[in-house]
ZADO-1210 file (C-alpha; in nm, 4 decimals, padded with zeros to 6 digits):
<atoms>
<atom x="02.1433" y="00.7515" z="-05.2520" code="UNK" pos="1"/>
<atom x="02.1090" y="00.3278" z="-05.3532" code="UNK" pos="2"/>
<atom x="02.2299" y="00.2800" z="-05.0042" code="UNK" pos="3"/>
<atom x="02.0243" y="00.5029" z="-04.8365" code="UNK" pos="4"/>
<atom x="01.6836" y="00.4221" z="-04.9378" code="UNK" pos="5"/>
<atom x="01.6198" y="00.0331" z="-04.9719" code="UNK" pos="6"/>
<atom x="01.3748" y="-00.0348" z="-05.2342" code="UNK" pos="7"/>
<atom x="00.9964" y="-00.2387" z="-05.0569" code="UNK" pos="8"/>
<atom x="00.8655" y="-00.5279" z="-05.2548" code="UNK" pos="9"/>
<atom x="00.5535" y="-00.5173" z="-05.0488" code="UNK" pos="10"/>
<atom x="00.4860" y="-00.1187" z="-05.1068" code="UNK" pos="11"/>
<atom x="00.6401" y="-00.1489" z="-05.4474" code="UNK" pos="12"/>
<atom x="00.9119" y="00.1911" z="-05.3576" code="UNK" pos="13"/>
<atom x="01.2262" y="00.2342" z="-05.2282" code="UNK" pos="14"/>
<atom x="01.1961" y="00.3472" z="-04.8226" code="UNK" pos="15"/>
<atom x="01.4281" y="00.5835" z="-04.6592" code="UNK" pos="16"/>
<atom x="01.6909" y="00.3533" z="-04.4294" code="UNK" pos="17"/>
<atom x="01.9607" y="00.6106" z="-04.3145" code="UNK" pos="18"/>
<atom x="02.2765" y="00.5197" z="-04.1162" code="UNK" pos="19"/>
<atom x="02.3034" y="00.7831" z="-03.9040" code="UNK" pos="20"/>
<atom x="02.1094" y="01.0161" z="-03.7182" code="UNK" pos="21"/>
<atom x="01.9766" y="01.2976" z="-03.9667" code="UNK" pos="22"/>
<atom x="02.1853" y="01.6492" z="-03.8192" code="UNK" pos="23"/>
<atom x="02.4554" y="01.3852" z="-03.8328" code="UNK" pos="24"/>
<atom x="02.4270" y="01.4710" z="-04.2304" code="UNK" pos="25"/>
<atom x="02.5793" y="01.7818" z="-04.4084" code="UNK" pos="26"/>
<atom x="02.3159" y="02.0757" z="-04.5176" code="UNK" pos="27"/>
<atom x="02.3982" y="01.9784" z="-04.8603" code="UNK" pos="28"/>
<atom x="02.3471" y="01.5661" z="-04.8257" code="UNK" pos="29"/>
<atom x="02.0337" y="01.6418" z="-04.6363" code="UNK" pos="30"/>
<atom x="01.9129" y="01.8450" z="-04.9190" code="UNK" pos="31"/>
<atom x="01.9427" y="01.5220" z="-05.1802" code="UNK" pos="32"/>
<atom x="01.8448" y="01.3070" z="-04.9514" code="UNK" pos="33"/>
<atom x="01.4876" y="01.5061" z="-04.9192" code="UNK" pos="34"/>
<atom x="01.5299" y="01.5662" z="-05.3428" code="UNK" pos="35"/>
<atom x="01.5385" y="01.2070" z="-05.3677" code="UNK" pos="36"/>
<atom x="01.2364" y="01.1281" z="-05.1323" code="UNK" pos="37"/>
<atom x="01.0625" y="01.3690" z="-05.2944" code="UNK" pos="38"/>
<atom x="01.0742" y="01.2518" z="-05.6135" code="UNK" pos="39"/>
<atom x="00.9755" y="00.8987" z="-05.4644" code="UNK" pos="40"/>
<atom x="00.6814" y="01.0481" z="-05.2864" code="UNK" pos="41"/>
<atom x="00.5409" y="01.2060" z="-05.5867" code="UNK" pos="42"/>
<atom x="00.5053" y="00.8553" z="-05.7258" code="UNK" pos="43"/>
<atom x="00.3387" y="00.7281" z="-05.4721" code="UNK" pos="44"/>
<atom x="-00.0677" y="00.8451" z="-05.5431" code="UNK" pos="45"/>
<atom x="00.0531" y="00.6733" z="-05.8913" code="UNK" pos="46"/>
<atom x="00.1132" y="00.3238" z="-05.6960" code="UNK" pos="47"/>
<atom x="-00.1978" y="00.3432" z="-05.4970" code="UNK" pos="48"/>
<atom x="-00.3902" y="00.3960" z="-05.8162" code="UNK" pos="49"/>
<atom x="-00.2348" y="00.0850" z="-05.9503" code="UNK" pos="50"/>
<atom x="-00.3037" y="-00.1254" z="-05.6305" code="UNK" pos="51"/>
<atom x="-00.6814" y="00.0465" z="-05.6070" code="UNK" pos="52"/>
<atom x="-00.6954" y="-00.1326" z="-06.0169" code="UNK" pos="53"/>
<atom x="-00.6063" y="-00.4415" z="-05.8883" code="UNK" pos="54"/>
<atom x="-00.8876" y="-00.4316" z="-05.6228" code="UNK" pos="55"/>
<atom x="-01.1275" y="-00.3735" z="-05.8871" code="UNK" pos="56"/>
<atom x="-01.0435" y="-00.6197" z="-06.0821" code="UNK" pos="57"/>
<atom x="-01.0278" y="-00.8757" z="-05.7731" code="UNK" pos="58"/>
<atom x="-01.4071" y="-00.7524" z="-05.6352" code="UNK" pos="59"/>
<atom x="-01.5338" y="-00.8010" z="-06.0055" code="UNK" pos="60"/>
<atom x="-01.3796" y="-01.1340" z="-05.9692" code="UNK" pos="61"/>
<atom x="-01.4821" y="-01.2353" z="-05.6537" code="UNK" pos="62"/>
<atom x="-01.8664" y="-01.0796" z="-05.7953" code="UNK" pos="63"/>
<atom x="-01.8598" y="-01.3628" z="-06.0069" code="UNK" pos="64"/>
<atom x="-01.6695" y="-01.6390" z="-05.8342" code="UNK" pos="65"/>
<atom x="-01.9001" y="-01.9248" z="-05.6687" code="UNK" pos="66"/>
<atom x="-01.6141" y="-02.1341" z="-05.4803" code="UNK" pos="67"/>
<atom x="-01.6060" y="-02.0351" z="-05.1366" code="UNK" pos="68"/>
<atom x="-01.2738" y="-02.1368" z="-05.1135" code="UNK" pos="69"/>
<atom x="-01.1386" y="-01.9123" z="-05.3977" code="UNK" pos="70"/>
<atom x="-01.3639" y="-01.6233" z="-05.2884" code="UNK" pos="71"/>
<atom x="-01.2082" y="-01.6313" z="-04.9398" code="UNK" pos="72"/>
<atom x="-00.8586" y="-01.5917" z="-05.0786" code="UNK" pos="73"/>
<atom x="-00.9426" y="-01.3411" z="-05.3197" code="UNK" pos="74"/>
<atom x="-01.0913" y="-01.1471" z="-05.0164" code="UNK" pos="75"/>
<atom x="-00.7469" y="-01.1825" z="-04.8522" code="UNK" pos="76"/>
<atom x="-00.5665" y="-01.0575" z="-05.1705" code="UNK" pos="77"/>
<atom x="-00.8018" y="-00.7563" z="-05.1532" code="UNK" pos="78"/>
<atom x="-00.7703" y="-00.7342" z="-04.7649" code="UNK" pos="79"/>
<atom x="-00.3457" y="-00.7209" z="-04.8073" code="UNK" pos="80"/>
<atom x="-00.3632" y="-00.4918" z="-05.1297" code="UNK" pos="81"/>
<atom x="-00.5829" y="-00.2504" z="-04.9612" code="UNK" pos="82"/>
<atom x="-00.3463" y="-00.2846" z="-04.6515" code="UNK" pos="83"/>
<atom x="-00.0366" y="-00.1929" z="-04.8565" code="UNK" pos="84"/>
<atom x="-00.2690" y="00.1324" z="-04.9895" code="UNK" pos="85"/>
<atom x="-00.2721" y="00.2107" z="-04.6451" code="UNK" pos="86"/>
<atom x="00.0979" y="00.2074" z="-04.5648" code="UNK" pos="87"/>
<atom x="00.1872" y="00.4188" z="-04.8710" code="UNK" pos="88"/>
<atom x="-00.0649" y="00.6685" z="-04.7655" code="UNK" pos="89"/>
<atom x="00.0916" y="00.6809" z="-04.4160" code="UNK" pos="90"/>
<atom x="00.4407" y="00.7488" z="-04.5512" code="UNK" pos="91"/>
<atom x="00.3150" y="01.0152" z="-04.8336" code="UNK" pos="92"/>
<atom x="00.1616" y="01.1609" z="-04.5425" code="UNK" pos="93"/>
<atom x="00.3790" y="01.1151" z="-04.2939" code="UNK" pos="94"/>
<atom x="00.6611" y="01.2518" z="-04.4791" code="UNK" pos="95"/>
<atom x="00.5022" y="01.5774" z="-04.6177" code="UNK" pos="96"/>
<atom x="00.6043" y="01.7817" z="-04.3071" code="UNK" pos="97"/>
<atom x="00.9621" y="01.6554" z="-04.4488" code="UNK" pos="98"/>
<atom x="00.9316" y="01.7619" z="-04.7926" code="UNK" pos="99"/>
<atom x="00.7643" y="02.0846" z="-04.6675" code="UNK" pos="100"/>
<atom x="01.1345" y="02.1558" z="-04.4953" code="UNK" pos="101"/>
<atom x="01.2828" y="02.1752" z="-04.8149" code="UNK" pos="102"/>
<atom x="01.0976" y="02.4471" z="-04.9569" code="UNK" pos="103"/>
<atom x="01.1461" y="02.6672" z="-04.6699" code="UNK" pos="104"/>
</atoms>
């Protein structure tokens, strides 16, 4: 599975980079393949609870901070964290119709 899904420093998970085209995989690979997203996926709302704790703590920051300079780069750090929320809620959602294959 390592070389199938390649792990994201900027989401902070490992993404799904197959090699081949997926009904190029067995029944059986395609099942762990989906058993290992899965288990990925379900730590993703986990991560974006992490990254929303880091906002916080950068707006409280930035509530206090008086040089303009400083308060325009912590609004980028909040701009690119809430940015990387974004992305992980596009792939947990974009990948549920996925997972819902292997419960049928």
């Amino acid at each position: 599975m390592k070389n199938l899904f390649i792990y994201d420093e900027r989401l902070g998970i490992p993404l799904p980079k197959l090699k081949k085209e997926w009904e190029e995989y067995s029944e059986s690979e395609q099942h762990a393949i989906l058993l290992h997203w899965e288990k990925i996926r379900g730590k993703i709302p986990d991560r974006i609870v992490e990254l929303e704790r880091l906002i916080n703590q950068k707006q409280a920051e930035l509530g206090e901070e008086n040089d303009f300079v400083r308060s325009c780069a912590l609004n980028s750090e909040i701009a690119e964290l809430a940015s990387i929320i974004n992305d992980l809620w596009i792939w947990y959602r974009m990948n549920q119709t996925v997972s819902s294959r292997m419960h049928q």
